[in-house]
N, C-alpha and C positions, 0 to 999 in steps of 0.2 A: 629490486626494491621499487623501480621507475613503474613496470608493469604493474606493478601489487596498488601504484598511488592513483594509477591510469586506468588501467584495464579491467582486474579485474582483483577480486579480496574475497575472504572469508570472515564472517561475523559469527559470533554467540547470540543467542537471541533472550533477552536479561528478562522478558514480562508474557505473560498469559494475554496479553491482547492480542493477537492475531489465533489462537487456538479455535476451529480445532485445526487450522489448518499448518499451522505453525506451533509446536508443543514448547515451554520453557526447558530452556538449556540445549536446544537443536542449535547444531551447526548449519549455515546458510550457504552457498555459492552465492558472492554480487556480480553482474558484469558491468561494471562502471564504464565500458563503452559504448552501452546501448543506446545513450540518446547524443552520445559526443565525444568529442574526446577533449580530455583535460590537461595544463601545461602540466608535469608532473611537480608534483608535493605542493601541489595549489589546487584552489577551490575556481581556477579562472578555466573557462572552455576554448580552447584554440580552434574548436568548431560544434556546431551544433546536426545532431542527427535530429530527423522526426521523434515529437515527444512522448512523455507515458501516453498509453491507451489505458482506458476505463476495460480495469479488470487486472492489469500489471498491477503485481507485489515489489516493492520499490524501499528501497535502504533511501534515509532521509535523515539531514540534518534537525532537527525540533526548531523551531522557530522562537521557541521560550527559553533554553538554553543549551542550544547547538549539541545535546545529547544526539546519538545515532539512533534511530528510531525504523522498524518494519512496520509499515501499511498498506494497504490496499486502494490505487485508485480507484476512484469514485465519479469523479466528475473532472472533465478537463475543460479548457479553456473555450468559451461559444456554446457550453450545456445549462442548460439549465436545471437544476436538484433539487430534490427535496426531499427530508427525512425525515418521517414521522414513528416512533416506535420502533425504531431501528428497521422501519421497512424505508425503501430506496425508491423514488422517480424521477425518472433522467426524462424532459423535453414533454413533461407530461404523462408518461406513460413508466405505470411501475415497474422496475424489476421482478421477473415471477420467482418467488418462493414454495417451494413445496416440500411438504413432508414424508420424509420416508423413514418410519420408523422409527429410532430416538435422534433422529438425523433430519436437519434442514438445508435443503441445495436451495441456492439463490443463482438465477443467469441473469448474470450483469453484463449486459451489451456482448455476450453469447460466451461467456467465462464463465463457466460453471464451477462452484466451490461451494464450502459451509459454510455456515453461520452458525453464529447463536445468540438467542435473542433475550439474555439474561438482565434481568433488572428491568422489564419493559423497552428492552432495547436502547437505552441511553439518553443522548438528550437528543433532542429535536433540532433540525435544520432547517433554513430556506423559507421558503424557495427565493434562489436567488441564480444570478447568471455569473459566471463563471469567466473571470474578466482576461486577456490577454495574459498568458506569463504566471498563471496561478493554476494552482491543482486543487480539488477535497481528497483528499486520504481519508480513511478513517480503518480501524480494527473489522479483523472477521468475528471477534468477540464482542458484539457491537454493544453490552450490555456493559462489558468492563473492558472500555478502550478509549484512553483517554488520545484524543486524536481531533481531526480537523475541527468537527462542530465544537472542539472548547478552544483548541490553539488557533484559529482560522485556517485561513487559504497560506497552501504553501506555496513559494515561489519556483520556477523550475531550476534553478541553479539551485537549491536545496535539497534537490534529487540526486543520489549519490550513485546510482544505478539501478538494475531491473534484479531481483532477486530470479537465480535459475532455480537452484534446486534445494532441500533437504538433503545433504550429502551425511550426517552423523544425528543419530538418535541413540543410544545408549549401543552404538554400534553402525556399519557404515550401512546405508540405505542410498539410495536413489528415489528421492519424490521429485517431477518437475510442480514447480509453481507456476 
């Protein structure tokens, strides 16, 4: 039970915001000691690892009310972001988006994954700099994903680990994230 509080855990994934690259009702692999390791059955770090990178899929505590929550970093700490239409610019320079057919890849600081850019893409962010000790998360459903531009910046101790894989889709699968 110590390793499951530490190390590493499985989640259900309860909402459509991360789709398409996360489907509702997918089971997740977390390794919760990818950025540290934690006293066990505490939220306290007995040491810290280097933190998310822009493009890690990350299990997070919500900030509105400590619900378990999957998103996508976005911007780490010393970046500067900006969201306009659910399109992304990290330091100035956008994220390329391109289309392939009913498919949108987005390389985010060289993470390449989908999107989807429903609703005009959500709400707008930034630009702003990315302070010491905070993250943007936001959904790969950037259109219906309620995520950092409404909850703010999250703090890194609210990061519960780096999601590895899709390990159950209405059956067992292997997707890395």
């Amino acid at each position: 039970m110590s390793a499951r509080s530490s190390l590493a855990d499985h989640y259900r994934v309860p909402t459509g915001s991360m789709q398409p690259t996360v489907e509702i009702s997918d089971r997740i692999i977390v390794n919760k000691a990818a950025y540290g390791l934690r006293v066990p059955f505490t939220s306290t770090y007995a040491t810290h690892f280097d933190g998310p990178k822009i493009g890690d899929v990350v299990v997070l505590r919500s900030p509105e009310d400590g619900d378990i929550l999957l998103k996508r970093v976005v911007a780490i700490p010393g970046t500067t972001v900006e969201v306009r239409d659910g399109h992304v610019r990290l330091d100035d320079q956008p994220a390329q988006i391109e289309q392939h057919g009913e498919r949108w890849i987005e390389d985010l600081a060289g993470t390449l994954h989908d999107v989807r850019l429903t609703h005009g893409g959500g709400p707008d962010f930034g630009p702003t700099t990315i302070p010491r000790g905070r993250y943007l998360v936001m959904g790969d459903n950037r259109g219906d994903s309620h995520d950092g531009r409404s909850f703010g910046l999250v703090e890194r101790d609210a990061i519960v680990g780096r999601a590895i894989a899709v390990y159950w889709r209405a059956g067992f699968v292997w997707e890395p994230l």
